[in-house]
C-alpha positions as CSV (number, residue, x, y, z in Angstrom):
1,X,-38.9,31.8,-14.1
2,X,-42.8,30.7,-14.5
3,X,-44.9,30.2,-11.4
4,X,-45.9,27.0,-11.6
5,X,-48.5,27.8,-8.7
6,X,-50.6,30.0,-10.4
7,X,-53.8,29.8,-11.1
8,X,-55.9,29.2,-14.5
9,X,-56.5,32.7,-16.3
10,X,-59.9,34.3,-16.3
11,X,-60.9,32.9,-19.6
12,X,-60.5,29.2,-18.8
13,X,-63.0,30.1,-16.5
14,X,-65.8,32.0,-18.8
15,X,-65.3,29.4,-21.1
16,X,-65.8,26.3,-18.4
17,X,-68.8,28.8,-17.1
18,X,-70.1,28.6,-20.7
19,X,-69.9,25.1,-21.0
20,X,-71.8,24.2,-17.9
21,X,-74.3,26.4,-18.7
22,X,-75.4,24.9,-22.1
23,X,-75.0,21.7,-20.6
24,X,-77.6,22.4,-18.1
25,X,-80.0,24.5,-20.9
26,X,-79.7,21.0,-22.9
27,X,-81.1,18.8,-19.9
28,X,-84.0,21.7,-19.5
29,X,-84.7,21.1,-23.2
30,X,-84.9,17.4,-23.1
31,X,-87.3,17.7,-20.5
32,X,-89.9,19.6,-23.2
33,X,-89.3,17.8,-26.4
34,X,-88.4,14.2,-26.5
35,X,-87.8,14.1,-30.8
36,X,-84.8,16.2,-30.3
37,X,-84.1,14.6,-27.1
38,X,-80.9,12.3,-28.5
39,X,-79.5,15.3,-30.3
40,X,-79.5,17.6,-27.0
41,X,-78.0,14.5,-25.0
42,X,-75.5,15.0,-27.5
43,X,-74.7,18.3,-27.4
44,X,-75.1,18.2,-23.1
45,X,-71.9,15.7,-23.4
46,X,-70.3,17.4,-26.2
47,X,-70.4,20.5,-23.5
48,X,-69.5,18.5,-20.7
49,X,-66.5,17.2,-22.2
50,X,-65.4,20.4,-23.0
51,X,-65.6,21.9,-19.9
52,X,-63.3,19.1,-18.2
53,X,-60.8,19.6,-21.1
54,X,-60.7,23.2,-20.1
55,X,-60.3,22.9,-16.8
56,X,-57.6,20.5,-17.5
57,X,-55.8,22.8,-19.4
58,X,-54.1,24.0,-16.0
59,X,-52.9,21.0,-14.7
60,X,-51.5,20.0,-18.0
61,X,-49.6,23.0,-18.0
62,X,-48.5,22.5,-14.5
63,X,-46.9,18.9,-15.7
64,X,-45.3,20.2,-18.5
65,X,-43.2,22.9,-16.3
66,X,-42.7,19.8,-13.6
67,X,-41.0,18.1,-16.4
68,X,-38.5,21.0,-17.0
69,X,-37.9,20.8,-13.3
70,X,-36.8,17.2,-13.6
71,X,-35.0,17.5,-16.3
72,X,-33.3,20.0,-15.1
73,X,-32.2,18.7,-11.8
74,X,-31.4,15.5,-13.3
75,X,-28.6,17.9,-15.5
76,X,-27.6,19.2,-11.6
77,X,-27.0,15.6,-10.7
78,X,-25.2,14.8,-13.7
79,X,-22.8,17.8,-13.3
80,X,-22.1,16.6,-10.0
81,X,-21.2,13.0,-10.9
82,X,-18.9,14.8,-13.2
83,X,-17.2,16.8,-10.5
84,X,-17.1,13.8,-8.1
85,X,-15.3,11.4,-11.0
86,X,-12.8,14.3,-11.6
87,X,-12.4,14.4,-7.4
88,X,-11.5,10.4,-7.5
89,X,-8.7,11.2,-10.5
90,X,-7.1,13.8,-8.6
91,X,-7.4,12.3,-5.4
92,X,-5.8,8.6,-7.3
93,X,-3.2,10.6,-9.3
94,X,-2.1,12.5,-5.7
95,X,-1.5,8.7,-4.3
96,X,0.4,7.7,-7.0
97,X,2.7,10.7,-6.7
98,X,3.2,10.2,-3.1
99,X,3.7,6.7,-3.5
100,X,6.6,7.3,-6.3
101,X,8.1,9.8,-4.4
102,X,8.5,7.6,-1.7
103,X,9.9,5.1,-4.0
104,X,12.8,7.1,-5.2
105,X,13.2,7.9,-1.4
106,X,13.4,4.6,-0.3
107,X,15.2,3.2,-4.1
108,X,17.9,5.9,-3.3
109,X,18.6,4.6,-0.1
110,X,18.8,1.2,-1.7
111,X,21.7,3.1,-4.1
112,X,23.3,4.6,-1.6
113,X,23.4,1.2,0.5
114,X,25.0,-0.8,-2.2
115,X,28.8,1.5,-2.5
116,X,30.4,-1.8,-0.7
117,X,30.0,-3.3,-4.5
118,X,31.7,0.2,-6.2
119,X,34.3,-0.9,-8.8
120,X,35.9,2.3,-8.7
121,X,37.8,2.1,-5.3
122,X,40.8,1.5,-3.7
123,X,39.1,-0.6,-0.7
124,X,39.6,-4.2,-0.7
125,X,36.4,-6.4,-0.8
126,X,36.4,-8.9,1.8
127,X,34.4,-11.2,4.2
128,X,34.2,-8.2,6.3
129,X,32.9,-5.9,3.3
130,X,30.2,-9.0,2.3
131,X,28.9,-9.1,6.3
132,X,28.9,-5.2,6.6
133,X,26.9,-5.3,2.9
134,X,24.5,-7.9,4.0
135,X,24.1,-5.8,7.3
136,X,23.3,-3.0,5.3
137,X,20.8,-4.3,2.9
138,X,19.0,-5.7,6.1
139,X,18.3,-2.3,7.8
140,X,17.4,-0.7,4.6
141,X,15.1,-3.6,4.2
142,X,13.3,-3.3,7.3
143,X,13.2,0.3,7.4
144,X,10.1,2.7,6.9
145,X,11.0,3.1,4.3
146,X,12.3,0.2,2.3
147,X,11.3,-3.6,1.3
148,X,7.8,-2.7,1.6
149,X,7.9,-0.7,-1.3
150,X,10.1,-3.6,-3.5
151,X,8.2,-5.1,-6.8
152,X,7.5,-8.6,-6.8
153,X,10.2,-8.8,-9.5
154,X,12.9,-6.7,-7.0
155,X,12.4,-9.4,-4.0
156,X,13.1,-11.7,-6.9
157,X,16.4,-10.8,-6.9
158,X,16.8,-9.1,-3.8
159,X,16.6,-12.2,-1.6
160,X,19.2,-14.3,-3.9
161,X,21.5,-11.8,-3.5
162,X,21.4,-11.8,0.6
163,X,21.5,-15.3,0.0
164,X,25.1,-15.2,-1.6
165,X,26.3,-12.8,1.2
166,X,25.4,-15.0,3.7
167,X,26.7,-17.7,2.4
168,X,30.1,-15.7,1.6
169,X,30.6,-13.8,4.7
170,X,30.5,-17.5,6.7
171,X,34.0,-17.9,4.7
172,X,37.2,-16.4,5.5
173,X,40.7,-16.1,4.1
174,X,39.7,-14.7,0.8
175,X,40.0,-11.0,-0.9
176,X,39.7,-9.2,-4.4
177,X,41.9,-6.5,-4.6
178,X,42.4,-4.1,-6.5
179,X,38.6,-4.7,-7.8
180,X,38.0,-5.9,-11.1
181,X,37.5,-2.9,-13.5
182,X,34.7,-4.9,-16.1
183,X,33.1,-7.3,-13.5
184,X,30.3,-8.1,-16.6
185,X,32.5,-9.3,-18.8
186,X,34.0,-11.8,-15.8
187,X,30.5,-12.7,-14.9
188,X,29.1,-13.9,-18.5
189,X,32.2,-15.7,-18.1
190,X,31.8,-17.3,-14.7
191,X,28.1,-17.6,-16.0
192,X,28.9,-19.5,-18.7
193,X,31.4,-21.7,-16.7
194,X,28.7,-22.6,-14.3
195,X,25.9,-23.7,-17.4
196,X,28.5,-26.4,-18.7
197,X,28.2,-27.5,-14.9
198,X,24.7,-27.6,-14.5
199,X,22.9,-27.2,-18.3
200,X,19.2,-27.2,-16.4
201,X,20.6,-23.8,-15.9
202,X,20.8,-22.3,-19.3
203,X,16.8,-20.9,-19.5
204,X,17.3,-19.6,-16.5
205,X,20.5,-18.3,-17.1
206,X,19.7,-16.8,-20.7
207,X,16.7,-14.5,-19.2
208,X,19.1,-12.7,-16.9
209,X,19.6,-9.5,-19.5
210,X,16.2,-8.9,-18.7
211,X,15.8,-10.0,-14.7
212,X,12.1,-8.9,-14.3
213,X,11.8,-12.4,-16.4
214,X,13.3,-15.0,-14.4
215,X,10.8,-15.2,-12.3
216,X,10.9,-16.1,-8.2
217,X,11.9,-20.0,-9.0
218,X,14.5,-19.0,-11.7
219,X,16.6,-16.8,-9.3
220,X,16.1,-19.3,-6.8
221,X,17.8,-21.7,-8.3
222,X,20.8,-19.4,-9.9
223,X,21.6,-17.8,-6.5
224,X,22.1,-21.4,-5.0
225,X,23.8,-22.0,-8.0
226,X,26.0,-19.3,-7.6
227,X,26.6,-19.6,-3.7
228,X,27.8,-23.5,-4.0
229,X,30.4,-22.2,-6.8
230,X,31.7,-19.5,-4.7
231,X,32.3,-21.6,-2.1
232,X,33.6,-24.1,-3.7
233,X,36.5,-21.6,-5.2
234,X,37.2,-20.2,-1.7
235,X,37.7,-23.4,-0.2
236,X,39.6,-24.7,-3.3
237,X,41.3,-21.5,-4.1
238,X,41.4,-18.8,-1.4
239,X,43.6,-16.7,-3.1
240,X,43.1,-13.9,-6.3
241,X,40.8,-15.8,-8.4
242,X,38.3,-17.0,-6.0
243,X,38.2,-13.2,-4.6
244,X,37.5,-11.8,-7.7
245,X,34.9,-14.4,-8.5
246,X,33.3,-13.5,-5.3
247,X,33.8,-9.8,-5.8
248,X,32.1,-10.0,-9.8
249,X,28.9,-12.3,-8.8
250,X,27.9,-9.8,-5.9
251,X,28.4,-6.8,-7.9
252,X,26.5,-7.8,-10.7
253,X,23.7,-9.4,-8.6
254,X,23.7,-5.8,-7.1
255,X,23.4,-4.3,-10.3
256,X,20.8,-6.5,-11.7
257,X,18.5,-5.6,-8.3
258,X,19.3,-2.0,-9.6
259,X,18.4,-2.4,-13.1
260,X,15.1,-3.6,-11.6
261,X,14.2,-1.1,-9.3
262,X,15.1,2.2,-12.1
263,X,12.8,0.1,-14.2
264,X,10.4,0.1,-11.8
265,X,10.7,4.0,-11.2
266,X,10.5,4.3,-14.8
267,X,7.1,2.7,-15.7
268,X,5.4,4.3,-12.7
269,X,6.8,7.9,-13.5
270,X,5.7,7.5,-16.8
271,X,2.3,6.7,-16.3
272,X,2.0,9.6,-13.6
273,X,3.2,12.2,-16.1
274,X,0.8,10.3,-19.1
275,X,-2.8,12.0,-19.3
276,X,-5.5,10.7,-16.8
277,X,-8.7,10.1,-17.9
278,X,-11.2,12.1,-16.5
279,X,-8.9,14.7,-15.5
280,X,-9.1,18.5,-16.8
């Protein structure tokens, strides 16, 4: 590396020293002939001038390996921008990780939470089975672990759903059993049964194959919808067809909160395992 300290060589030197002294020879001159006085001035300044240049030469020198410095730090800073932007990817891409992993934790318990609504089982499904559901779905909710970590569009359908419960395990003297083996095919049905009743219904009502698209006033309005039915049956018809009406709206409500909450899990594991900018 140069040594930008160092001083000028021994020639800058002899020359400056050469310089000076014809400046000062060409004021001795003017002093003995005044005709070629002009000329001399000339030449003393000429001299002058030179000498400072020389001098100069150093300092120039100097500045030009101060630039290098700069520019060279400057590349230093830049490098660690660079490292710090690629900290910050890999510091966001560990959050999102932790965050999804506690999302399948918390998702799963969901799952596991929801078996009252199995088809495949030989338990009845009662008013009993809807409070101990409802229970269920309550603790899960307020756990560490649990409706903290629900989408906007999962409380969507989340809360019509306890609605229904609530509504239904305040009944008694109705039961589904044996459980209906296609509960979606009896729910388009009921569905459809419950538009002709109330047409403001049918937007709302259409959306439901995709449920991230009802939106928070749309499910409002269906899980009323749905409770007043239901109730309606039980009181009107306590035996098998009210129970299985019963039995098919909270399963499927169960498996549309489901249907929301893989597709959440889907999106964000997807993005996680996409490329990050500013990562590798």
């Amino acid at each position: 590396m140069a040594n930008t300290d160092a001083p000028p060589a021994r020639w800058q030197y002899a020359i400056a020293g050469i310089f000076f002294l014809g400046f000062f020879i060409a004021l001795a001159g003017l002093q003995f002939s005044n005709r070629e006085g002009t000329p001399i001035v000339i030449v003393a300044v000429v001299s002058a001038g030179a000498a400072l240049v020389t001098v100069s030469l150093h300092k120039l020198s100097d500045f030009s390996i101060t630039a290098k410095g700069v520019t060279a730090k400057l590349q230093k800073v830049e490098e660690k921008v660079d490292d710090v932007k690629r900290l910050q990817v890999e510091l966001v891409n560990q959050l999102t990780r932790d965050r999804l992993s506690k999302r399948f934790e918390a998702y799963g318990n969901l799952w596991q939470c929801m078996y009252p609504t199995a088809i495949y089982t030989a338990l009845p499904f009662g008013p009993e089975q809807v409070r101990g559901y409802a229970e269920d779905l309550s603790r899960w909710y307020f756990s560490p672990a649990g409706g903290f970590l629900l989408t906007p569009e999962a409380r969507q359908v989340y809360f019509p759903l306890q609605g229904v419960l609530g509504d239904l395990g305040r009944l008694s003297e109705w039961t589904c059993h044996p459980r209906p083996n296609d509960p979606e095919v009896a729910f388009h049905v009921f569905l459809a049964d419950l538009v002709k009743e109330q047409p403001h219904l049918a937007e709302h009502v259409k959306k439901m194959n995709r449920p991230e698209t009802v939106g928070k006033e749309g499910w409002k309005a269906i899980g009323t919808a749905i409770s007043a039915k239901l109730k309606s049956m039980v009181e009107n018809d306590p035996q098998k067809n009210a129970g299985n009406a019963v039995f098919v709206a909270v399963q499927q409500l169960s498996s549309l909160l489901r249907t929301v909450v893989v597709q959440d899990l889907q999106s964000r594991a997807a993005a996680v395992s996409a490329p990050q900018e500013g990562a590798g």
